[in-house]
C-alpha positions in Angstrom: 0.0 0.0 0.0 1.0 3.4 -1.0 1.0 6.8 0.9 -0.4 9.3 -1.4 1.1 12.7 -1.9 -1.9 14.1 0.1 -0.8 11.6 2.7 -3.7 9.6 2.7 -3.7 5.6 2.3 -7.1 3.4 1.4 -8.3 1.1 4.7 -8.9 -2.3 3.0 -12.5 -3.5 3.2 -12.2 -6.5 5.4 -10.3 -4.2 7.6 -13.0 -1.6 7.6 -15.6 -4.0 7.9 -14.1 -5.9 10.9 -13.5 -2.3 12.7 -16.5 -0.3 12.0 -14.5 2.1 10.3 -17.8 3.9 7.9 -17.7 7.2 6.2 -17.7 10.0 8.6 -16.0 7.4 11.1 -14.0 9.4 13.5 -10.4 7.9 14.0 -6.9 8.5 15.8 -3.7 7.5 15.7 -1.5 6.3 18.2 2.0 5.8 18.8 2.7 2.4 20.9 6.6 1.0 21.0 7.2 2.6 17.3 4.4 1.1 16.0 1.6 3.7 14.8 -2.2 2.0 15.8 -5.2 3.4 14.0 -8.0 3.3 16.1 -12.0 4.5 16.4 -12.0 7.9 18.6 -13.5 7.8 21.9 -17.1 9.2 21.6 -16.3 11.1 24.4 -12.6 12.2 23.2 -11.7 16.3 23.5 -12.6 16.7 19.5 -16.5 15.7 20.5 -16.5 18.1 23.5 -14.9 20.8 21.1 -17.8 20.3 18.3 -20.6 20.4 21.1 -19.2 23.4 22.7 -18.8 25.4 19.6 -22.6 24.5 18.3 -24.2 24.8 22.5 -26.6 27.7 22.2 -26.3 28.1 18.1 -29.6 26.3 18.1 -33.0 28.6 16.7 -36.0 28.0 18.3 -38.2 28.3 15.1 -39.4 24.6 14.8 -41.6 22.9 17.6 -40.0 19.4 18.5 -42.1 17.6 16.6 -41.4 19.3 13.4 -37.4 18.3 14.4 -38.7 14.7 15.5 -40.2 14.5 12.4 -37.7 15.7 10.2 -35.0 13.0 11.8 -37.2 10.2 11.1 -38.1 11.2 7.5 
């Protein structure tokens, strides 16, 4: 497998499949005894509490819930 010029590499599919890695997946890399580890972020990592506490209070209040319910089951 190559490294592209843009640094990027493709994960194999039975690789993907077998880790959950999906589009949008969140990963991280670690560094363990000069080996690098790909892994899935923590839900809960600092990135997630970043996101969330740039968007708390961003939200308008011009739909009712179930116009918002409705739209996330559409």
């Amino acid at each position: 497998m190559e490294v592209s010029r843009n640094g990027q590499v493709t994960i194999p599919r039975r690789i993907r499949d077998a880790f959950a890695f999906h589009p949008g997946s969140e990963i991280e890399f670690q560094v363990e005894n000069g080996h690098v580890i790909l892994a899935l972020a923590d839900a809960n990592g600092p990135r997630n509490h970043r996101i969330v506490k740039r968007m708390r209070g961003t939200a308008t209040t011009s739909m009712t819930t179930d116009e918002i319910m409705a739209l996330t089951r559409a």
